[in-house]
N, C-alpha and C positions, 0 to 999 in steps of 0.2 A: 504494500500500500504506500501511494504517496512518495517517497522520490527512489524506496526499492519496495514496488512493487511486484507482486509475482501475479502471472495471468493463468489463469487455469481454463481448460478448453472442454467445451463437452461438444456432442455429437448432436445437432441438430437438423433439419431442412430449411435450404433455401430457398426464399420470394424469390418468383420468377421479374420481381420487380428493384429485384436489391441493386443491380447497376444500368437502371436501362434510364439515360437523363434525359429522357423525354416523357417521363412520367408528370402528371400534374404535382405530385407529393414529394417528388424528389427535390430535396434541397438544392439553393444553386452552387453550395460551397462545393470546394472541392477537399479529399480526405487523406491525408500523406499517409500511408502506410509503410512496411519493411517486411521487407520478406527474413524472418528468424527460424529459418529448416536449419541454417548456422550458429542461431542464438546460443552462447553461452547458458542465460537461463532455459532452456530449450528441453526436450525431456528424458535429456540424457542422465543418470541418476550419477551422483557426483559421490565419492570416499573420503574423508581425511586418513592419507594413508601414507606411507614409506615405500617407493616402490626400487629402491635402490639407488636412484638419479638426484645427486646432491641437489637439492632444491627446489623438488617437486612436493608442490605442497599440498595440491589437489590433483586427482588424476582421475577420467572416466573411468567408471567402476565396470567399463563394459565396451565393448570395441565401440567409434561413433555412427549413429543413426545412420541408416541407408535405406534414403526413401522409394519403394519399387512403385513408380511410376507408367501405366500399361506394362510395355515388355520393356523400357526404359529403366537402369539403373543408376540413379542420381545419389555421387561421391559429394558427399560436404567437406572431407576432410581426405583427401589423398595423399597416399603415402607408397605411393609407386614413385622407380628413383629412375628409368627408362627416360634416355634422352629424349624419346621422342614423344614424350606424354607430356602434354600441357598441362600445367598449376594455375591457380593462382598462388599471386606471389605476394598478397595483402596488398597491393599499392591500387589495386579497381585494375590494373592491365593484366593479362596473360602473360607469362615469361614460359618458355621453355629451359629444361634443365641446363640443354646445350649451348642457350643463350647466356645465362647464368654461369656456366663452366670457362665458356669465352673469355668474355668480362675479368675475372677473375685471374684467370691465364694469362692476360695481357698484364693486368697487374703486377703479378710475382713475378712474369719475365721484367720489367722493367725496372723492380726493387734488386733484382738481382745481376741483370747490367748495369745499375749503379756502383752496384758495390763492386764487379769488375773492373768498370773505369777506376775508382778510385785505388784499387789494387795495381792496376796496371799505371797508374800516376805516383805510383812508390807511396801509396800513403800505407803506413804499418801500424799506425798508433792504436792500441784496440777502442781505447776513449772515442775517435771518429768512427773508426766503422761499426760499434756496438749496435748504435740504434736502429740501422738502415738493416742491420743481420737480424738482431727483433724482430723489426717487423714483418721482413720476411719470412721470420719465424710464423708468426701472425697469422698472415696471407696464407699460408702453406695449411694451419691449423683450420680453417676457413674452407679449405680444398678438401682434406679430410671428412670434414662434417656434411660438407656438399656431396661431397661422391662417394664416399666411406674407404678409400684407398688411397695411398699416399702421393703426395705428386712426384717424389722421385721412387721409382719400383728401381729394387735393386737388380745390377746385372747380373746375367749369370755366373754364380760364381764367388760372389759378394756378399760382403755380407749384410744383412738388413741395418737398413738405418733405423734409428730411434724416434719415434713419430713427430710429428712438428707438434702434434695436440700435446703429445707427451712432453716434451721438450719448453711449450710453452707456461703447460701448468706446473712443472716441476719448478721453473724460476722462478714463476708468480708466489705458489707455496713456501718456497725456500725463506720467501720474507717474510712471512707470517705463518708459522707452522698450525694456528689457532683458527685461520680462516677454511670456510668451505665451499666456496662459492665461484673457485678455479673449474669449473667445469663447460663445456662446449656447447653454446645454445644451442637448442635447433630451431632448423630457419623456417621462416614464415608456411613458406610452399608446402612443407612436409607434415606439420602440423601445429597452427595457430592458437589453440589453447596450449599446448606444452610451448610455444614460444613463449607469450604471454609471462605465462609461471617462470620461465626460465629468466628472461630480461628483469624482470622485478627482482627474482634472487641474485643473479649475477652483478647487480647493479648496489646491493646490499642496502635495499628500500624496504623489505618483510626478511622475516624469518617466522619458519612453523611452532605455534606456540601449545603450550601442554595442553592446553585447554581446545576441547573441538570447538570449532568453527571458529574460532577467534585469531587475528593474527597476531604477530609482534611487530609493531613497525621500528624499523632500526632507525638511528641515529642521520642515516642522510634521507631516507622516504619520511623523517619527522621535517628534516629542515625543509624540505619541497613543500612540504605541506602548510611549515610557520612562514615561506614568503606568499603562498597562496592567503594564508589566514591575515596575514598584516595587511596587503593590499584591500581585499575585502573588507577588512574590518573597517580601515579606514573611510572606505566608501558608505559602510552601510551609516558611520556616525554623519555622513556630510546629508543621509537624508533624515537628520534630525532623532537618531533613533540610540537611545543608551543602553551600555552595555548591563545587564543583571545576572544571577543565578539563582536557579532554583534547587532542591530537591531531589535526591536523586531516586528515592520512594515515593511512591503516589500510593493512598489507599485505595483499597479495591474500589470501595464507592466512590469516586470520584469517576472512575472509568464507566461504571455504568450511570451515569447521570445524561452523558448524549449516546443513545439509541446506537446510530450510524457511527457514531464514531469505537464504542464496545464492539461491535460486529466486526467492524475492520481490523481492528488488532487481538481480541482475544485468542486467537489460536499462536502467538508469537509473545506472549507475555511471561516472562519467568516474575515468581510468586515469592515471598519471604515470608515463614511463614512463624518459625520461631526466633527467637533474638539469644539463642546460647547453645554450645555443645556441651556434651557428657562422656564421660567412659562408657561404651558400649559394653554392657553386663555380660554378655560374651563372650568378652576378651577379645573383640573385633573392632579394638581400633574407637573412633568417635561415633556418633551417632548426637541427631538434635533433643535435645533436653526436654522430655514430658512435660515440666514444671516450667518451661518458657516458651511456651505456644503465646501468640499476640492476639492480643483480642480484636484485631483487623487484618489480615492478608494487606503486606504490601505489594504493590507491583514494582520491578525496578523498569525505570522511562523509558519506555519506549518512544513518548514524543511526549511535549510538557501541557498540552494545550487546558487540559484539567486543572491541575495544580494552580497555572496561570492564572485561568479564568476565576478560580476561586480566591486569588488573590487581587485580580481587578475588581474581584465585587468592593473591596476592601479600600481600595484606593480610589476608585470611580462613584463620587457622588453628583456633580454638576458639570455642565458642558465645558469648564473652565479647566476641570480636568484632562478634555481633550485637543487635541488626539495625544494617545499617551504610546509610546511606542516603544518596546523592550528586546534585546536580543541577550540569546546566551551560547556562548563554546560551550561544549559539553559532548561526553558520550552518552549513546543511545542505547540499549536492547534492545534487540528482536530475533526469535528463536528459530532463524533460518536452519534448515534441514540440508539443504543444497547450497556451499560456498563457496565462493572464491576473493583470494584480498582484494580488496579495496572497493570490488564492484557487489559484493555481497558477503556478510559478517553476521556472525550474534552481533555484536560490538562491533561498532563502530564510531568515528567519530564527529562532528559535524557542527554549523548553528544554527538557529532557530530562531526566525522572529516573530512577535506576536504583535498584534497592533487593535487599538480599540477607537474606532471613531463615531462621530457626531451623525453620520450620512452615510447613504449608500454608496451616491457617489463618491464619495473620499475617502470609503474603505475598497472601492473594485480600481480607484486611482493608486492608491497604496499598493496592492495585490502587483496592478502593472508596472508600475514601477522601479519595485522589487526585480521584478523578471529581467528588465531592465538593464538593470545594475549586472544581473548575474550572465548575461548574453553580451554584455562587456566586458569583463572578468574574463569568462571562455575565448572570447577573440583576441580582446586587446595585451591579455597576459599570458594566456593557455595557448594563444594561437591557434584554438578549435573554433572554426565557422557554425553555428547553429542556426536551428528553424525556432521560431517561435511560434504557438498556437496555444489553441485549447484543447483539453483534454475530453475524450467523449465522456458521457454519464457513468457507464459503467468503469473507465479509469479514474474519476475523480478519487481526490484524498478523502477518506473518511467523515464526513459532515461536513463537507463544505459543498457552496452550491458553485461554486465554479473553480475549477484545477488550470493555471497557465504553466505552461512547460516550454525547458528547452530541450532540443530533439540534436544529438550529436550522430556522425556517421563517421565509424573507425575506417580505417585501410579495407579492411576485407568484405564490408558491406554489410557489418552488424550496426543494429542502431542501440544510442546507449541513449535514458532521458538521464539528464545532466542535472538539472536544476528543478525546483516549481515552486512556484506562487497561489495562494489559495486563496478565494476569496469565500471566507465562512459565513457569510450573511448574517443573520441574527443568529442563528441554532446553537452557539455556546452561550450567548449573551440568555438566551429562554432559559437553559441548562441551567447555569447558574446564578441566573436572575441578576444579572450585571444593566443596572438603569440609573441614568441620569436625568438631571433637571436643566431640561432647556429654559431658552431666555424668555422666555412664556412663563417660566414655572409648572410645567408641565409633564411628567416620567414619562421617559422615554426607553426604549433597551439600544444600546448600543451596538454599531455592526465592527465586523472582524475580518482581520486577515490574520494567516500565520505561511510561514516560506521559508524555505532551508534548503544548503548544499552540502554535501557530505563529502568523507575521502576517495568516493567513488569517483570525483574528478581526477584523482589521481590515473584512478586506472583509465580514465579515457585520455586523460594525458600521453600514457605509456602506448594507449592500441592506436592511439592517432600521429605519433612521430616515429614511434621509434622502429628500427632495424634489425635485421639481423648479427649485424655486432653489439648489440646493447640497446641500451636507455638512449635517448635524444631528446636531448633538455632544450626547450626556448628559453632563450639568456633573459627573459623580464622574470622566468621562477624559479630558476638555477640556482645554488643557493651559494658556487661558485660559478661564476662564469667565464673567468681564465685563471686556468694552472699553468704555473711557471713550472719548467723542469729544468734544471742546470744539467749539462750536459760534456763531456769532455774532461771529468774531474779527476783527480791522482795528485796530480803537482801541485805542492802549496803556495807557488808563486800565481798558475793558473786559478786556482781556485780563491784564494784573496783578491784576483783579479776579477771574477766572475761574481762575487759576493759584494763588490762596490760595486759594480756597473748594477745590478739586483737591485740594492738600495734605491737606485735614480729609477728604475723602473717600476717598482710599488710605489714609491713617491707619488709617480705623474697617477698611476692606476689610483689610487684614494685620494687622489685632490680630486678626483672626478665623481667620486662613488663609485667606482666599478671593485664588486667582488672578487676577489682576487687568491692564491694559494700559492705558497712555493714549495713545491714537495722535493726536501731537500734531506731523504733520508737515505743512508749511505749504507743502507744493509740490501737494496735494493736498483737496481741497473736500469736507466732513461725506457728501454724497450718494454719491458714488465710494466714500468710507469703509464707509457704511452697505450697499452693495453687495458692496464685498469679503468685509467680515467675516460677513456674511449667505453666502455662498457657503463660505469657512470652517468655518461650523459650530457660531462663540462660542453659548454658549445665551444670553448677556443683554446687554444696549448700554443704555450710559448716557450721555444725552447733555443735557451741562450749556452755558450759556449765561447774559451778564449777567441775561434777566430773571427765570431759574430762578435767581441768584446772592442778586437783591433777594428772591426769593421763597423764600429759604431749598430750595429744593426739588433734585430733578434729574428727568429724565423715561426712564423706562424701558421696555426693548424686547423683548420674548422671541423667539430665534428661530423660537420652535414656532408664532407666530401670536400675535392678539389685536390689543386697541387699545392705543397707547401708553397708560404710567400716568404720572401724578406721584405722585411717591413724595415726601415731606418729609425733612429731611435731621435728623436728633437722632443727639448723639456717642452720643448710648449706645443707642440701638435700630436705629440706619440699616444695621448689617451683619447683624445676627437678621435685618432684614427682608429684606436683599437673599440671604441663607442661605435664608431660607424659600421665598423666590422659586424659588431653583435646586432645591431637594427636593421644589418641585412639579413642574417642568420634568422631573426626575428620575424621579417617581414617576407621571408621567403618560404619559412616551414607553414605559414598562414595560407600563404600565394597557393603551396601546393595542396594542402588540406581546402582551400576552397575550392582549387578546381576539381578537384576529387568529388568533392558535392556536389557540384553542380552537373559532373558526368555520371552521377549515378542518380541521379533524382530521374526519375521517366514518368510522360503524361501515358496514362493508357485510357482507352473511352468506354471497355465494356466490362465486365467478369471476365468472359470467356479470354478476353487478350493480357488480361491479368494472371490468371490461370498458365496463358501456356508460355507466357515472358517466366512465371517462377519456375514450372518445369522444364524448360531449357535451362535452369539456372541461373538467373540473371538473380540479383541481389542490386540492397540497395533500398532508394526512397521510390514510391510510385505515386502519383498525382492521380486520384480517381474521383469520377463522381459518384459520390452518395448520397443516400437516402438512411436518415439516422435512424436506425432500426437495430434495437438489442438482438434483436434476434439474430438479421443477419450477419451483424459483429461478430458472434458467437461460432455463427456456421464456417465463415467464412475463414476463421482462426483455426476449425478441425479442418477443414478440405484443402488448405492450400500451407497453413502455420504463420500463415503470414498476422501481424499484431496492429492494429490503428493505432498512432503514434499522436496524430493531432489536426485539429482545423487550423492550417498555417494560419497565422496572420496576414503576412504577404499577399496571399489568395483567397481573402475572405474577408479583409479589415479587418483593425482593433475589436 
């Protein structure tokens, strides 16, 4: 329900009238929907389990769905490795394997011609040629995982080489014997949920927590999440709204006091029921204490809107009171069966606003507004393009008479709702008998909104940039956005050299604000470095060395791709330049996540061409006309899987 809701499908008939828009009754809006035969939440039953693969935290408890279509067999998830078998590659285009193998090829030949030139130029020193042998190291590990054979096969005769996957995690390890997260993603093509898992562990943003369903977010997926949290936060005070907390126990009565709103969460409520343990008589350990059962069942929150309201009765006597507007960080409960980090948690984390106004209009202006905020957040920080709409009836959140949503579309043509805004009309202010006295002197009940986003932008964050070497951070949430590497280091006259020119280079980076790291740890070699951080997510690497020192320069790396640049180093333009850098990185992961939208949105005009655009496989947004009818909602969810997402705004107005 509400911003992770879960859709349940039943099996009904379809009106021969559900897409024909020349019906009298048929609305004129138009209906986005997504085709989810790929969904994540989809009916695949999910395990918290171990299944040997460092950092698999969730894995299908079952090979994935294959839907028999006539005589037609429709792969959602392919993991045939045959050059000649088309994937998708999560990016919305087709790649063949052998396209992919190319690429790639071209790559490590050309990492490993450098390093020849540089050998055949008499260079010896291992300080220079260490990095460029990394990364080829890198590349090669990369070739590995793509084809599951090594790119040098040994000659006859010979004796095997030591794998470059091996090779690379062995380095990686050596610096940290403590870490586990050296392991070889796999790539998009081959299977999209185990990337997913894989890029979030690799990246050292979750770890699997003792507790089911719950994650552990680590130390750098916290810090993504405090620059997402500060930019928001500051937005949501500039529309007048302060920050509070409530309670993290609700009594059971409070939840049943709204109707609609008990229905919607009671099956996802964990209950507290005594306040003490005992020695289990036994001799089995604890057990809850007889003698401390509470005379009310609490609920632990799963959303505050209860708690709240019974506190606005408290503070809402006269219209002077309004509009009173409150928000709180805080974690949630809800007793999800089927999870995955970030996108779906018992726990999780998120905020929540609640708002009480004078009018109708000023609480459904509030509602949009909100949405607002949050569909600039997505763009102008996340660098995720969204749709906004309304939610149909049966999606709406829990008692509220109107649900706005943003509608996100990953790489592979899953859709995530990102954010919503609800506009609660009176039904909590009834509940809890929340009235004021207007300037008449007159009781009046007050109308509501409440709206929240949760860590689950995280995970649309990761399924909408990132790649098969890692995480791909937009530098506005990165919580570094360039790591210095020193590079070249041994000799103390070099490296006292390399360590004052550093100095002038953080200087210019923090006179500007820019985020900044110098990983300058000496139990670990520039190539290991450039692989870490590359799987992290930094969007830029700079990496200086004595003859970039003599040469006034340093040489820079974008995670998005390209060739290294040399950049010159001037106290007074070296951080504009390296700013400009990251607003391209910035405005280019946008560029391509929009167009990615806008090539998978499709008009279609009937059922019938809806129907066979998902059975070819086509994923993605679809623009159809409908006719607002539960029923065919329902039907149209068993017969095809496909889920109504929202009445754009765009295509239907505010």
């Amino acid at each position: 329900r509400g911003i992770l809701s879960v859709s349940i499908f039943f099996s009904l008939k379809i009106s021969a009238l559900a897409f024909n828009p020349y019906c009298p009754s048929m609305m004129k809006a138009r209906f986005l929907m997504n085709n989810v035969m790929h969904s994540m939440l989809g009916s695949t039953p999910l395990a918290l389990r171990s299944l040997g693969r460092q950092g698999s935290l969730l894995q299908p408890a079952m090979e994935p769905v294959r839907s028999m279509r006539g005589s037609r067999l429709v792969r959602w998830a392919s993991t045939e490795r045959g050059g000649d078998v088309t994937e998708d590659c999560g990016c919305g285009e087709a790649t063949t394997l052998d396209e992919m193998k190319k690429e790639l090829k071209q790559e490590i030949e050309k990492v490993a011609d450098k390093i020849k030139q540089l050998k055949a130029d008499g260079v010896k020193e291992k300080s220079v040629l260490q990095p460029d042998i990394d990364n080829l190291l890198s590349l090669k590990a990369r070739w590995e995982t793509l084809t599951g054979e090594p790119f040098d096969p040994p000659k006859p005769g010979q004796k095997p080489k030591k794998a470059a996957n091996q090779q690379v995690q062995q380095k990686a390890a050596s610096s940290n014997s403590n870490e586990k997260e050296n392991f070889v993603i796999t790539p998009r093509a081959t299977d999209y949920s185990q990337w997913y898992q894989d890029v979030i562990q690799a990246a050292q943003m979750v770890d699997q927590s003792p507790v089911k369903g719950c994650m552990v977010i680590r130390p750098w997926g916290m810090a993504v999440w405090d620059e997402l949290k500060d930019e928001l936060n500051r937005r949501i005070k500039e529309t007048g709204t302060q920050n509070a907390y409530f309670p993290l126990f609700i009594p059971m009565s409070f939840l049943s006091k709204e109707a609609e709103h008990v229905e919607g969460f009671a099956k996802e409520c964990a209950v507290v029921t005594h306040h003490r343990l005992c020695a289990d008589p036994s001799g089995k350990g604890l057990m809850a204490d007889p003698e401390a059962k509470l005379e009310e069942p609490l609920i632990v929150r799963p959303t505050s809107e209860t708690i709240i309201w019974d506190m606005f009765r408290k503070w809402i006597s006269s219209y002077r009171d309004l509009p009173l507007k409150v928000n709180q960080w805080a974690n949630v409960v809800r007793w999800e069966l089927r999870t995955r980090p970030f996108l779906r948690s018992a726990e999780f984390l998120w905020q929540e606003g609640h708002t009480a106004h004078a009018s109708k209009e000023e609480a459904d202006g509030c509602a949009r507004e909100m949405l607002d905020v949050y569909a600039e957040v997505a763009e102008g920080i996340l660098a995720i393009p969204v749709v906004k709409g309304t939610k149909s009836p049966s999606e709406r959140f829990a008692g509220a008479d109107e649900t706005y949503t943003i509608e996100a579309l990953m790489q592979n043509g899953w859709a995530l709702q990102s954010g919503t805004s609800h506009f609660l009309g009176q039904n909590f202010a009834k509940a809890f008998d929340v009235k004021f006295q207007n300037a008449d002197q007159s009781a009046e009940l007050v109308w509501a909104t409440s709206w929240g986003v949760s860590t689950r932008l995280l995970g649309a964050l990761v399924m909408t940039h990132s790649d098969d070497a890692g995480l791909v951070l937009p530098p506005q949430v990165s919580p570094v956005q360039v790591v210095i590497i020193p590079v070249g280091r041994g000799k103390k006259e070099n490296d006292e050299k390399v360590d004052a020119f550093l100095e002038k280079v953080t200087a210019a980076l923090k006179s500007q604000g820019i985020r900044y790291k110098v990983d300058d740890r000496d139990n670990m070699k520039p190539g290991p470095k450039f692989y870490e951080w590359e799987r992290r997510g930094v969007p830029l690497r700079v990496e200086v060395g004595p003859r970039d020192v003599d040469a006034n320069k340093v040489v820079v790396a974008r995670r998005t791709g390209g060739d290294k640049q040399d950049l010159p180093f001037d106290q007074t333009n070296f951080a504009q330049d390296i700013k400009k850098q990251l607003q391209d990185i910035q405005t280019g992961l946008l560029d391509a996540a929009r167009k990615r939208l806008e090539e998978n949105t499709k008009t279609v005009a009937s059922y019938d061409e809806l129907k066979t655009k998902l059975e070819n496989g086509e994923t993605g947004f679809f623009l159809v006309p409908w006719k607002d009818d539960a029923v065919n909602e329902e039907t149209i969810k068993t017969e095809t899987k496909a889920t109504i997402r929202c009445f754009p705004f765009a295509h239907n107005g505010p």
